[in-house]
N, C-alpha and C positions, 0 to 999 in steps of 0.2 A: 849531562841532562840535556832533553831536545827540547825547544819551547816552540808552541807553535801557536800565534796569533789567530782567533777567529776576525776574517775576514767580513764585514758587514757589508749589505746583505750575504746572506748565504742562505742554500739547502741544508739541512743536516740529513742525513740518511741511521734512524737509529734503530740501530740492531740488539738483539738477545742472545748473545753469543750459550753455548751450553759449555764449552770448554774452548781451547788453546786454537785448536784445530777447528772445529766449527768456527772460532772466528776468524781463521785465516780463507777458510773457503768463502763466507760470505764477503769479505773484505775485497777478496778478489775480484768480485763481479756488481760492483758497488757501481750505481750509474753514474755517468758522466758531472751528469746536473747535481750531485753533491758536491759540494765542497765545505763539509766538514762531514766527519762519524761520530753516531754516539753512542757509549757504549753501555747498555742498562744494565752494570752488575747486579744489582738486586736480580735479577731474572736468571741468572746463568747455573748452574746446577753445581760450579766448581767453582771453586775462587781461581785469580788469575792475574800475572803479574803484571800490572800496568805497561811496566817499560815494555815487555813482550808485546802488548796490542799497541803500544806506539812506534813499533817497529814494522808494525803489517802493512802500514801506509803512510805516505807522506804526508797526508790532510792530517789539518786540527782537529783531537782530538777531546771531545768532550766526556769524562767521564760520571757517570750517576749513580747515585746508590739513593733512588725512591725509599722513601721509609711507607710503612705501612699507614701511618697515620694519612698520607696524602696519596695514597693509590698504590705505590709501589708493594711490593715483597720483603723490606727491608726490615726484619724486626727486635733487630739487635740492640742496643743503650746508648742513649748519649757519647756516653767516651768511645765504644766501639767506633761509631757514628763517624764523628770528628776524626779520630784514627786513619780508617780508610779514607776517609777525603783528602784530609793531610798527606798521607802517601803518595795517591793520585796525583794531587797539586804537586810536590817534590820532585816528581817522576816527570815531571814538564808537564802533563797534562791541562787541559783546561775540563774547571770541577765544575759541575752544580750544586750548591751549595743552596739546603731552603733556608729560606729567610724565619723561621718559625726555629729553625735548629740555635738559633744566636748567635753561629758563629762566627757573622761579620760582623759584630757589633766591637769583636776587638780587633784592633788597626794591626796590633804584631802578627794576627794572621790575615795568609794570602795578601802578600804584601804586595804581590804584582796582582791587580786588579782587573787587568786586563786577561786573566784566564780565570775570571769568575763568572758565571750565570747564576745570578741568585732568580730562586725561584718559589714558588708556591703554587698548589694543587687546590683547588678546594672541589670535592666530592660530586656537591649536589648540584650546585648553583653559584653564580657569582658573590662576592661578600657582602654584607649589606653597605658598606660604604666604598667600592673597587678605587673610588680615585683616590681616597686616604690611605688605601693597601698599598697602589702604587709608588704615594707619595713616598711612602716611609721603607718600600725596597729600594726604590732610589737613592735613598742615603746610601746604601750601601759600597756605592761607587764602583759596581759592577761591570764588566763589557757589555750585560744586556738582561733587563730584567723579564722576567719570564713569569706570565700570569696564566694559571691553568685554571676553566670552572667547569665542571660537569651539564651539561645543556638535553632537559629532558624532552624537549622537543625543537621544531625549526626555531620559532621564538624565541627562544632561550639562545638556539645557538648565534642566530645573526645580531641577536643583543650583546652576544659577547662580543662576536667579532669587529662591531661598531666600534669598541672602543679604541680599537687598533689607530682609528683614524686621525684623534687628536692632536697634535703638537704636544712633546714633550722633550725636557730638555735630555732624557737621557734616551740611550736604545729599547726598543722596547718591543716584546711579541706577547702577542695577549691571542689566545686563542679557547676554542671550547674542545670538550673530550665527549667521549659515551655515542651509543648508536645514530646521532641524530646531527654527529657534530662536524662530516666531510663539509656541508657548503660555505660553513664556519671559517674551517679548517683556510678555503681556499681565497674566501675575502681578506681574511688578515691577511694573507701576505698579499694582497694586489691591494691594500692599503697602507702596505709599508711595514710589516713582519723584518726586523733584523734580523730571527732564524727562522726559518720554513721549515720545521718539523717532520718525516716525512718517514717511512717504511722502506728498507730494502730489499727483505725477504718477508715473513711475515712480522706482520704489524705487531707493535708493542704498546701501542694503544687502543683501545677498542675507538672505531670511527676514524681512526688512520688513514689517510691515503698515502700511496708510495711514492716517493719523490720523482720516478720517470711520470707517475701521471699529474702530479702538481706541475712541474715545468715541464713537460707536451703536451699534456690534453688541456689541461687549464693555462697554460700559460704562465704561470708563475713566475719564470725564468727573468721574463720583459715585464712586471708589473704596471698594471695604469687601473685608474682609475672609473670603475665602468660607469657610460651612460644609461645603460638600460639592463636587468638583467633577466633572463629564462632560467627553466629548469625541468629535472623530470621529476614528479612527484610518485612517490611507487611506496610498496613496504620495505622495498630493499632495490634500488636503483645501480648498485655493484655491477650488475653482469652488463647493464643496457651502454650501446653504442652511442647513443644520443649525443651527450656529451662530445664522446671523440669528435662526431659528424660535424656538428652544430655550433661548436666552439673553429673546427677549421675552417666551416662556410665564411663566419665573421671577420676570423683573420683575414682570409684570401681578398676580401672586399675592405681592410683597414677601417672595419667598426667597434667599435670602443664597446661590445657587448660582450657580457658572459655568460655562457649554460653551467648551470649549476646540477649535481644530485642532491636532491630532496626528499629523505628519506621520510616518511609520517606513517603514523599508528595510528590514526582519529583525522582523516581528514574532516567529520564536519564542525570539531573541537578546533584544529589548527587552519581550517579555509586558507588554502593558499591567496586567494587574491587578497587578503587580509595583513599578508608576509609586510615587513616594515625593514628595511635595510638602507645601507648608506647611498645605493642606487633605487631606482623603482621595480618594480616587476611589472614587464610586459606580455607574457606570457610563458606555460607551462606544456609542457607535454604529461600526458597523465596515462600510467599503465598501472597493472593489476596491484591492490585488488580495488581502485578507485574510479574507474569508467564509471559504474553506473551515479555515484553520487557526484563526480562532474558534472551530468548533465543537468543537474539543475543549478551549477552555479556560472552559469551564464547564461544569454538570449540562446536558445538553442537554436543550431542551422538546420536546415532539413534533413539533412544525414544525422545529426542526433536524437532529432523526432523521431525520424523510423525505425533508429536502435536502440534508443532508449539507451543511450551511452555516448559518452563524449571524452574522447583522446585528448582536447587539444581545450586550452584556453586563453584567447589574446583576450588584450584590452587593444580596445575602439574607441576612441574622443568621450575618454570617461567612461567607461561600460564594457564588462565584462561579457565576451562571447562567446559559445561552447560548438565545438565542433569536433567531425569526424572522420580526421582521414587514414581510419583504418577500411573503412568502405573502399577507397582510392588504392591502398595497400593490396587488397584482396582483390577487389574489380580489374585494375589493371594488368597483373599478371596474369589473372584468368583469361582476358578479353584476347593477348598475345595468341593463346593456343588455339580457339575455336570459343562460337558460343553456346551455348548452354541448351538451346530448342531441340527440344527432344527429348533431354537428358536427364540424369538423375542423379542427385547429391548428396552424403552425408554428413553433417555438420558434427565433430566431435567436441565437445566443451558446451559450457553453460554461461559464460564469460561474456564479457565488454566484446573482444574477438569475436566470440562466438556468433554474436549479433549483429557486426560487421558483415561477420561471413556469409550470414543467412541476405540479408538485407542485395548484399552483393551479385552471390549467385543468384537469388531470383531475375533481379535485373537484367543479367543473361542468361534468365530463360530457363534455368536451372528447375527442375522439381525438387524441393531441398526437406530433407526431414534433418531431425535433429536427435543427438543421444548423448546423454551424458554419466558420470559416476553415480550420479544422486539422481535417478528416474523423476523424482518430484521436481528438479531444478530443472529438467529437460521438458516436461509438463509443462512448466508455467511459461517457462521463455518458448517455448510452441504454441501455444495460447492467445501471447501478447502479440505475438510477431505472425502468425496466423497462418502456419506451415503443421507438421505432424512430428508426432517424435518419436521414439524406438527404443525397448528396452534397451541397455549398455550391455547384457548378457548375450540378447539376439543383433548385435554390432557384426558380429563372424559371419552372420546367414545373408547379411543384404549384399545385393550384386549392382550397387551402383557404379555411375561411371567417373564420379570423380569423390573422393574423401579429403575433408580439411579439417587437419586437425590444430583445436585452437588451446586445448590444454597444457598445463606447464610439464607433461611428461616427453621428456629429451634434454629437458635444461641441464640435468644434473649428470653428474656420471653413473653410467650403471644401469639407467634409463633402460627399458625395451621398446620396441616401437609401437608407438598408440593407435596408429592400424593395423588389425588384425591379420596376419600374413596368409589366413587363409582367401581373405577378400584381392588379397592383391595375385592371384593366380588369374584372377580375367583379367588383368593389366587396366587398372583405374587408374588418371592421372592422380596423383597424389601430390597435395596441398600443405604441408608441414609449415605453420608459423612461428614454432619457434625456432629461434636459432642460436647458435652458440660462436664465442671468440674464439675456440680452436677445433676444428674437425666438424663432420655432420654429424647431424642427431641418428639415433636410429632407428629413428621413424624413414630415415631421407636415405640412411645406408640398405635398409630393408627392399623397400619400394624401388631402388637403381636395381639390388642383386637378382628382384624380379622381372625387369626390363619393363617397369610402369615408369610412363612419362612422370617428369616430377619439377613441382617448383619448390623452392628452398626458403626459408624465412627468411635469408639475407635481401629475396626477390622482394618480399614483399614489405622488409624492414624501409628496403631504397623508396618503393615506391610511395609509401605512407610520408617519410621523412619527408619528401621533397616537397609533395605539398604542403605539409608543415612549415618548411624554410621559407617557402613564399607566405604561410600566414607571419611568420616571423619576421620579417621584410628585406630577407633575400630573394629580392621578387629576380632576379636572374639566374637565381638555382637551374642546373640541368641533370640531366640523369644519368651523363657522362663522370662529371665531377663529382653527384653521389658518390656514384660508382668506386671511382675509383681513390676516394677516401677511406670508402670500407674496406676493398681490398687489400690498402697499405696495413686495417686497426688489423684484420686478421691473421695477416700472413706468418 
């Protein structure tokens, strides 16, 4: 029998193997920054022989069987239960054992203590008394007690994570689960997590992040304690670059700051400047679908007057300010090619973006109308912003000289391109904001195969960020070291 000690702190990298062989492939390419695996049999479609998955790899090995009662798959009986764990433990592994099952309340089992993880799940919410849940898995005498609560929004989630921070006398990782729970996720361990939880292939918790992005993009690896912290607030902040950017600018300059994702469903229910964690919040970056309700929650700057939307939001000596440098985003790479006097533009999307866009090209001169899916949504933002708009059906008939598209079509795979390929036979520069972590959209693959000039979201991702970083107080950001930050997330 091999035993093998968890190591404290550690990554764990935890996997859902389907059989023998899948978990020999995933194990293979397991990143660096774990050191330990876990392996969730509850999830696996076959059963499978411990000692075999503790032969895959030298790292300690945690084995789990979730019951259903606390999230997992598991929905076998008590003695089943204890069975498979007992095996596991036998087989050298180190178990997770929940504190709710009672099985360490007897001392003749898991005699070595040091390959236990007792732990507990709770569903919704933290329990109503957490430091007495605590208290009383610590009897247990654990290697590391493991508190899991469901977090249905930001609030919830940085309240769990808060608790991370205490003094206690045993090991201890206290973290949140559910869609809402990555910023969670990444404070606990930079407030002392004995395991960092983390995905290798696909996630096995919902609101997972994978362990190369806890120790490289957030930094997990070097834990501290942040003084200040940012974020991006979005419905779903998974794809955005920010983070990678934003979290490397800090390092490069040795500031104790962290960018966070910030997922929300109700921004004016959960108001980010309102966020309560064990650092302050200084500011957010804010993308779809929240620009237009940003802009009132701060002083607006004159680019959020004009667009009636706001990307960005510092705090200033007590006071929340609302800004927009998606203007700066779009402006500056436009200004590169030529300006706009004479010309003619069409705006695709109805969006925060979209209004950016508009705002922007006229600046340079642009004659700008606008078109979007929903005619009535393209009406009103034509209206406010005081340009013309154009059914989305007659999009194919106009012969302008430059198209930007501000809509989420190219995000996804499968995409076709949101300019219409008959418009690009006059060769319009072509605008594409969104962008992606691997390949071009086909908005951007269209527009080259027609030899129209083109700039790429990545253009306009650099150029919005940086002035960001300097509201952030990277006031030495250059467009160089953007640059070629993004370069490295994409390659």
């Amino acid at each position: 029998m091999s035993q093998r000690v968890l190591d404290l702190p550690s990554h764990v990298a935890s996997v859902a193997p389907r059989d023998l062989d899948d978990a020999r492939r995933v194990v293979a390419v397991l990143p660096e920054a774990a050191g330990a695996v876990e392996y969730r049999l509850d999830l696996a479609a076959e059963r499978m022989p411990v000692s075999a998955l503790l032969a895959l790899d030298p790292r300690p090995a945690i084995v789990t069987w979730r019951s259903v009662r606390e999230g997992g798959r598991f929905d076998g009986g008590a003695d089943e239960y204890r069975a498979l764990v007992l095996e596991a433990y036998e087989a050298g592994a180190t178990v997770d054992v929940e504190h709710a099952s009672g099985l360490l309340t007897d001392r003749a089992l898991f005699p070595d203590r040091s390959r236990v993880v007792v732990s507990a799940h709770f569903a919704f919410a933290l329990p109503r008394d957490p430091e007495a849940e605590l208290s009383a898995m610590g009897q247990a005498g654990a290697r590391v007690v493991k508190l899991v609560a469901g977090a249905g929004d930001l609030h919830a989630a940085l309240e769990t994570a808060a608790l991370q921070s205490a003094a206690r006398p045993f090991p201890l990782s206290v973290f949140p689960m559910g869609p809402a729970s990555a910023p969670g996720r990444v404070l606990s361990a930079h407030l002392g997590a004995a395991l960092v939880y983390g995905s290798a292939a696909a996630p096995t918790a919902r609101g997972q992040l994978s362990v190369a992005d806890l120790a490289g993009t957030y930094g997990t690896a070097t834990p501290f304690l942040p003084e200040a912290l940012y974020g991006i607030v979005a419905g779903d902040p998974s794809r955005s670059l920010s983070p990678r950017l934003h979290n490397a600018l800090f390092r490069a300059r040795g500031l104790r700051f962290l960018y966070l994702p910030l997922p929300m469903s109700d921004f004016g229910r959960e108001n980010p400047p309102e966020l309560q964690s064990a650092a302050p919040f200084r500011g957010f970056s804010i993308t779809r679908p929240w620009k237009r309700a940003a802009a009132s929650a701060g002083i607006p700057s004159e680019d959020v007057r004009a667009t009636g939307a706001a990307n960005t939001l510092v705090a200033r000596r007590g006071r929340w300010r609302a800004d927009n440098t998606d203007v700066d985003g779009i402006f500056d790479p436009l200004a590169d090619h030529d300006t706009g006097e004479g010309r003619s533009a069409v705006v695709l999307g109805a969006g925060g973006t979209a209004r950016a866009a508009v705002v922007a090209a006229r600046r340079l001169g642009y004659d700008v109308v606008i078109a979007s899916r929903s005619d009535e949504a393209a009406d009103a933002v034509a209206a406010e912003l005081k340009v013309d708009a154009v059914a989305w059906s007659d999009v194919s008939e106009t012969e302008a000289d430059l198209y930007v598209n501000t809509t989420p079509v190219g995000m996804s795979d499968g995409d076709g391109s949101a300019v219409p390929e008959r418009v690009l036979e006059n060769r319009p520069l072509v605008f594409d904001c969104v962008y992606r972590q691997s390949g071009e959209t086909a908005t951007v693959a269209a527009a080259r195969r027609a030899r129209c000039p083109v700039i790429d979201g990545l253009s306009m991702f650099a150029a919005q960020a940086l002035r960001q970083a300097r509201l952030f107080g990277v006031s030495d950001a250059g467009m160089e070291e953007v640059r070629e930050i993004l370069s490295e997330a994409v390659s």
